[in-house]
N, C-alpha and C positions, 0 to 999 in steps of 0.2 A: 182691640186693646187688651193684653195680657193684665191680668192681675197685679205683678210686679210695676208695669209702667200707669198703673192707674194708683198705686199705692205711690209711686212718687209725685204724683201729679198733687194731690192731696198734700204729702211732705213740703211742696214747694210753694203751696198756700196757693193754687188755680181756682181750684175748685169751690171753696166756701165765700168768695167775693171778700167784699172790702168789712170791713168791723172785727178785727180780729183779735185779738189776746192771747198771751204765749198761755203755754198750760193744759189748752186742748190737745185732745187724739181723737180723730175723726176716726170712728171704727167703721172694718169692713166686717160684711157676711165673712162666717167661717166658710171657706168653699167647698172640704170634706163632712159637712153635716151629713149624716147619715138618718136621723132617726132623733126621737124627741116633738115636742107641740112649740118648745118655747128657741127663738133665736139664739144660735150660739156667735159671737160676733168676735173679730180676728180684733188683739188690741196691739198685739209684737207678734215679733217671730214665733217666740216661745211662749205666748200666753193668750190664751181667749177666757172671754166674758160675758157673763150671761143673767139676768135676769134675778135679783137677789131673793132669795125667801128666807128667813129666819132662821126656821128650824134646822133649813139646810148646813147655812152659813156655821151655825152653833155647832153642828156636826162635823164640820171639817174641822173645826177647832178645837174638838176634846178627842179626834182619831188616835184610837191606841198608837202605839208605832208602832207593833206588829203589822198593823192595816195601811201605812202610808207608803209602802211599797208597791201596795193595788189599789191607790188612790190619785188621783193628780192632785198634784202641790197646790196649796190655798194658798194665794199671795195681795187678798186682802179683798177691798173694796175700793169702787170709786163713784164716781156721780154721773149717769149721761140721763141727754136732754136729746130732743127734739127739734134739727135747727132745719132753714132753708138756707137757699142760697142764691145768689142774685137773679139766675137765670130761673127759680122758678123750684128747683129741684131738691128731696129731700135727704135729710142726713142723719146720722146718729154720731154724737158727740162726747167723749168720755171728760170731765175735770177729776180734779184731785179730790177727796173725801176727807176731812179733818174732823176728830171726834170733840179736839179741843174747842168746834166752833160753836159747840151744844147741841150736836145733832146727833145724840147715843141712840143707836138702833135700837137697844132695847124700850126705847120706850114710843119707838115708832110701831103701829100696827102693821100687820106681814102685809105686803104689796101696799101699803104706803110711801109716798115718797117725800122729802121735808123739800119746802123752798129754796129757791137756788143762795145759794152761799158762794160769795167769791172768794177764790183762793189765789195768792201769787205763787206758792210751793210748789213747786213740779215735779213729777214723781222719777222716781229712779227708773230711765229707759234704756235702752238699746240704742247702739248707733242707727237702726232703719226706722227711729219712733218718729212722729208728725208733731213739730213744735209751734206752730200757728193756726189757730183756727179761729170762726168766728164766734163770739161772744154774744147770746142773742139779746137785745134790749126790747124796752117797749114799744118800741114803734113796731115791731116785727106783727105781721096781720098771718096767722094759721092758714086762715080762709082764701090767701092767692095762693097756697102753695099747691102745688100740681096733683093729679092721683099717684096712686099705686104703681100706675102702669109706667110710668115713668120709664122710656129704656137706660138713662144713666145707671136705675137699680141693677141691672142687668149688668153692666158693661163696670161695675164695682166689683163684681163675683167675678165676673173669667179667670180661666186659670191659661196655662198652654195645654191640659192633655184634656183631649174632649172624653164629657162624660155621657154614658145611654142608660135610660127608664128603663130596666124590661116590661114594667105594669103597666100594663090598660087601665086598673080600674080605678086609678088616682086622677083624672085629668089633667095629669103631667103629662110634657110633647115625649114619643118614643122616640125623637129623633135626636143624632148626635149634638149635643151641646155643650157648653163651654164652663160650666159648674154641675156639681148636684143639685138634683132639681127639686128635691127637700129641705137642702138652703137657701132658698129664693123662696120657696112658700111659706117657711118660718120665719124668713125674713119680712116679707111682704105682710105677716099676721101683727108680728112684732111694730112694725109701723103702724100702722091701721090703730092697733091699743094705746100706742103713745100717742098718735095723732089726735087720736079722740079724747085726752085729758092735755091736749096742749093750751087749751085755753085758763089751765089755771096757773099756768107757769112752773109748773112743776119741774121738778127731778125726778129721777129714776134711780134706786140703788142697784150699780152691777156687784154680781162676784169676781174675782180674778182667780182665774184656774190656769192650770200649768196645761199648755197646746200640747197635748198626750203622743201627736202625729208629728210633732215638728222636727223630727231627726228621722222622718222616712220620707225618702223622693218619693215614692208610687206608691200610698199608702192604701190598704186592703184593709177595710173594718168591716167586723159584725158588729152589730149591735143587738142584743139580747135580752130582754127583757125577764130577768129571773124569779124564781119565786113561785108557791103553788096561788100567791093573796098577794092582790097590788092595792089597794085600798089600809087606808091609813086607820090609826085608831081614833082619829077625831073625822071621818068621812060618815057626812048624812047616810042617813037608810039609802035615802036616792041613789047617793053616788057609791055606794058600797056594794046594791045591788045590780049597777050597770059594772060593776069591776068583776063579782061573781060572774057574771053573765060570760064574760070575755074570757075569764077563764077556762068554763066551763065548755066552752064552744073554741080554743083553743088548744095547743098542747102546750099551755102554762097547767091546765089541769091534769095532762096524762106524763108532762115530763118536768113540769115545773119548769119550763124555758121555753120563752117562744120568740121568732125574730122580730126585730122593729126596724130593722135596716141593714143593708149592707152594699160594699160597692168591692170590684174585684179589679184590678188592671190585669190585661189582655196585652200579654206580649205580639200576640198575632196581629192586632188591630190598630195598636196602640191606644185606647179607650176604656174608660171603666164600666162595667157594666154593674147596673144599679137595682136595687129592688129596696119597697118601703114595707109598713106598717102593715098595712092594709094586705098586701105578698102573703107577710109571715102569720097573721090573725087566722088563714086561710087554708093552712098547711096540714096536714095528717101528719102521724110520727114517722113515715113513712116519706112524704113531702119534706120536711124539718130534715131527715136523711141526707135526703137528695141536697136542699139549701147549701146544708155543712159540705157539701161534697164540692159544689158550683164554687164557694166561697176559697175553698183550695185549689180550685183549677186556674189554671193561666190563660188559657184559650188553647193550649198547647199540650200540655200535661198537666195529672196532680201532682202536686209539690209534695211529695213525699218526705221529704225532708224537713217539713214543717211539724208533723206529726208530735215529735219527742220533745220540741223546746214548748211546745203548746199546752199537750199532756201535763208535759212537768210543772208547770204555772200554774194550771188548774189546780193538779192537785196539792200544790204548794198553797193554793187559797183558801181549798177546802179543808186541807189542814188548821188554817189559820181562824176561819170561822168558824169551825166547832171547835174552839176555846173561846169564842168572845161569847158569855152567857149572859141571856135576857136581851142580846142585841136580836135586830127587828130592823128587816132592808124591803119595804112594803115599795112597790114599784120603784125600786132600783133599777139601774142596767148593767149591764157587763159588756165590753168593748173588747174583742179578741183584734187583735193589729198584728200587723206581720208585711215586710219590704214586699213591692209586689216586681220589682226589676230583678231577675234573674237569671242575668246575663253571664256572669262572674260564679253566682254560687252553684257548687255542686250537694250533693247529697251525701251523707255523715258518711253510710254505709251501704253498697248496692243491697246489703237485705235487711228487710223491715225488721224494726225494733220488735223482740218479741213485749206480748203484753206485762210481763212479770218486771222487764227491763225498765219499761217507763215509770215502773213507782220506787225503782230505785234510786238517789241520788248520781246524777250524769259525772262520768270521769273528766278530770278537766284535762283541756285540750292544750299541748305545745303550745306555745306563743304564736309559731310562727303558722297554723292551724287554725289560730279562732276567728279569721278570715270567713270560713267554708261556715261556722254558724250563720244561719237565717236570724234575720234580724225580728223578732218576736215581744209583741206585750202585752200585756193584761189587766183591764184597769176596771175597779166600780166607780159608779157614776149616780148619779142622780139619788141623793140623799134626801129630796123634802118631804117626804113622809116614814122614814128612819127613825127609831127610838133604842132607850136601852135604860135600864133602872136606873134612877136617881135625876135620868136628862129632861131639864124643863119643868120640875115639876111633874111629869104626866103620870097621869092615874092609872094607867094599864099599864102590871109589871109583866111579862113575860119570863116564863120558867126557861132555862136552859140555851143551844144556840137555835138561831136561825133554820128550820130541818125544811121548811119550802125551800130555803133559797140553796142549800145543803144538797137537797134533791134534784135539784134543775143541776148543778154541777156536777152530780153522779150522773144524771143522764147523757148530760153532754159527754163527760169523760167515755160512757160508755159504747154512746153510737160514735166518738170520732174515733176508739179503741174496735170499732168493727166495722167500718173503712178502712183503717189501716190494716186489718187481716184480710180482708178483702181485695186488695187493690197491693199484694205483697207482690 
């Protein structure tokens, strides 16, 4: 069962049994998860959700506008719970969020979740959104609902283009499968944590983030962990020094960037081929080379034509972040995306951009021309350990911008600027 016909099945109210109530959105796994601890989950076409933190939430919502162009769109909050379903099997279930019901997050503590609140409001969806789901009541017993292993988990993720691990040392299958195989495992954590507080009846706050991949058929992410410090200014000694640690034993310390994921479509094969955390933790600068190298190849050729729309984003970011002063992106990420169907496009120029070229602003192209651009984007991500003067209160002011996360972007710009003299 493809993805598509498992999202209808759900739309058509099969799946969650009898007791239902308009309002719900049964969310699926995001199926391009790349990289991350916490589930990112499919709520529309164009929007996924994920797991609320406060500080986070508070940060999308004071984003300069200089910075909402390498942000995805915050489009709010909602409420999921933890349901079953007749046959046994488990689900994640989005309702409405109303502040008007008394349930102002700020006075909720971060990973708190307040009691279920019924809503008849339904939120503003899309024609492909799921308008029936079931409503859980008291009689619902936690304890018959099935494990983990559950294959409908599985068979909620599929897509149509199979995806492949390359890593051994994640105990993920290296064999062709039908999602990424780091969204079933954050999926599968993500259950497991709600499962285990479903006995209080709880809620869950999600965030609503704009689906950053959803205007690319064959989407090609890195995921990149930036930064030379991923630890927060409120993180124990403990956890501050297992963050040095990683650094330190990574090239977050010699480049300030190091991979957390990525997945590549293979025109040859038709398949993605995958790598996680654990990959990129493991990598020399040297290795890290190489990654950036695999991440532009098709199975066929480098995409060399990738090179200039890439560049130019970077440095259009690094621009932007050394004016944002006393800002502080302590384990953020960086999401490089780029179309991975290249059937249609050719290449700007058979010769490589020289390096002086790419930092100059691109001529624009004929109308009937801007076809042949690669479809290219750029986005920061994960904000819960973020600051900047004046936000929250918090005691640690920070001089000047961001120069870890500043550095990891000169590196990057500079080893992807020496591949592309390389491979001219």
């Amino acid at each position: 069962m493809c993805l598509s016909q498992t999202m209808e099945v759900g739309k058509q109210g099969k799946s969650l049994g009898p007791g239902r109530s308009k309002g719900g959105v049964l969310l699926q796994p995001f199926v391009h998860q790349v990289g991350g601890h916490t589930s990112m989950m499919r709520y529309d076409d164009h929007t996924i959700c994920k797991p609320l933190i406060q500080r986070e939430q508070r940060f999308y919502e004071s984003l300069p506008p200089e910075m909402k162009e390498f942000t995805p769109e915050y489009k709010g909050v909602v409420l999921v719970c933890f349901e079953g379903d007749s046959d046994g099997y488990i689900h994640l279930v989005a309702y409405p969020y109303e502040d008007s019901e008394g349930m102002d997050h700020e006075e909720v503590p971060e990973r708190d979740q307040p009691r279920r609140k019924h809503s008849r409001r339904s939120l503003h969806r899309s024609s492909s959104d799921h308008k029936e789901e079931r409503v859980p009541h008291d009689g619902d017993n936690s304890e018959s609902i099935q494990e983990l292993k559950s294959p409908r988990v599985e068979q909620q993720i599929q897509s149509d283009v199979p995806f492949q691990m390359l890593d051994g040392n994640s105990g993920l299958s290296s064999e062709k499968i039908s999602y990424n195989p780091w969204s079933l495992r954050c999926h599968k954590q993500q259950l497991s944590r709600m499962r285990s507080e479903s006995k209080d009846r709880k809620l869950h706050k999600f965030l609503l983030l704009e689906n950053v991949v959803h205007k690319f058929e064959y989407p090609c992410i890195l995921d990149l962990k930036m930064g030379t410090r991923q630890h927060g200014d409120d993180a124990s000694e403990e956890k501050a020094a297992r963050q040095m640690k990683k650094c330190e034993q990574s090239t977050s310390g010699t480049l300030g960037v190091r991979v957390c994921g990525m997945q590549v479509y293979q025109i040859d094969t038709g398949h993605y081929l995958c790598r996680n955390k654990y990959y990129g933790r493991g990598l020399s600068t040297e290795g890290f080379k190489h990654a950036l190298y695999q991440f532009l190849h098709n199975g066929t050729h480098l995409r060399k034509d990738l090179f200039k729309p890439i560049l130019g984003k970077l440095l259009s970011l690094k621009n932007v972040l050394e004016r944002q002063a006393s800002y502080r992106f302590y384990s953020s990420s960086l999401l490089v995306i780029y179309e991975g169907k290249d059937e249609t496009a050719e290449p700007l120029s058979n010769k490589a951009t020289d390096a002086a070229d790419v930092h100059a602003a691109p001529a624009p192209l004929p109308e009937d021309n801007t076809r042949l651009l690669p479809n290219v984007d750029v986005r920061m991500i994960d904000f819960a350990h973020s600051t900047y003067k004046g936000f929250r209160d918090d005691q640690t002011v920070h001089d000047g911008p961001d120069r870890g996360y500043v550095f990891g972007l000169e590196s990057l710009i500079d080893i992807l600027e020496c591949i592309q003299v390389e491979n001219q």
